[in-house]
N, C-alpha and C positions, 0 to 999 in steps of 0.2 A: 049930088047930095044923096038918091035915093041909095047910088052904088054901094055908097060907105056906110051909111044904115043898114045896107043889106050885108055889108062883110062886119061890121059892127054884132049884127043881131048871130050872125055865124062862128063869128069868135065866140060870141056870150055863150052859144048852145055846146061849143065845145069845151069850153072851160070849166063849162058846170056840170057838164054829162062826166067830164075826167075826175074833176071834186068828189063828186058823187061817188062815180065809181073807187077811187079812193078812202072814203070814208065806208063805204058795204064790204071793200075788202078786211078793210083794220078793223073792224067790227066783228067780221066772222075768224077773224085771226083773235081778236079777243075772246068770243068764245068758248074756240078750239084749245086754244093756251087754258082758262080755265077746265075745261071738261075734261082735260090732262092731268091737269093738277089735282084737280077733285077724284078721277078715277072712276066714279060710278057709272052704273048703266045708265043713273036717270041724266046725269049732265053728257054723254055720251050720245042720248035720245037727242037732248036738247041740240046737240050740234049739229047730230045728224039732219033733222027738221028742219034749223037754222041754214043750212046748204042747200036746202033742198028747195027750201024757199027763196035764195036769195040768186041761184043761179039762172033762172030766166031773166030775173029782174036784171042780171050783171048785161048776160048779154045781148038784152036790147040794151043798155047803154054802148055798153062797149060799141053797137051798129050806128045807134047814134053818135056817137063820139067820132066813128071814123068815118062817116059820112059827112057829118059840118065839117072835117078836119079836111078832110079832099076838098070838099064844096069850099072853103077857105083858100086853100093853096090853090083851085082855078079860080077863085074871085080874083088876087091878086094879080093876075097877068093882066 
């Protein structure tokens, strides 16, 4: 029982670190599509900032993501 708890609780981390990461990407893709559209320097600013903030955050998920993702596929054997 605890095995399956443990690949249970390893599925959960990777599923939600990929969500995640999913939802920060179409975020900064929204945006960047705006501060296109708009054309100014200040929505330009904003994206830049926007990137700048959000790229450590990406990849410690992405580290996380693919470390439950291995620690999952060696649970399974």
């Amino acid at each position: 029982m605890r095995e399956r708890l443990q690949g249970n609780l390893l599925g959960l981390t990777a599923a939600a670190s990929v969500t995640l990461l999913c939802i920060l990407v179409a975020g900064a893709g929204a945006i960047a599509i705006y501060a296109e559209a708009v054309g100014t320097w200040r929505s330009l600013f904003l994206m830049e900032q926007t990137l700048a903030l959000l790229v450590p955050t990406v990849k410690a998920l992405l580290a996380v993501a693919f470390v439950s993702g291995v620690g999952l596929v060696a649970g399974a054997r």
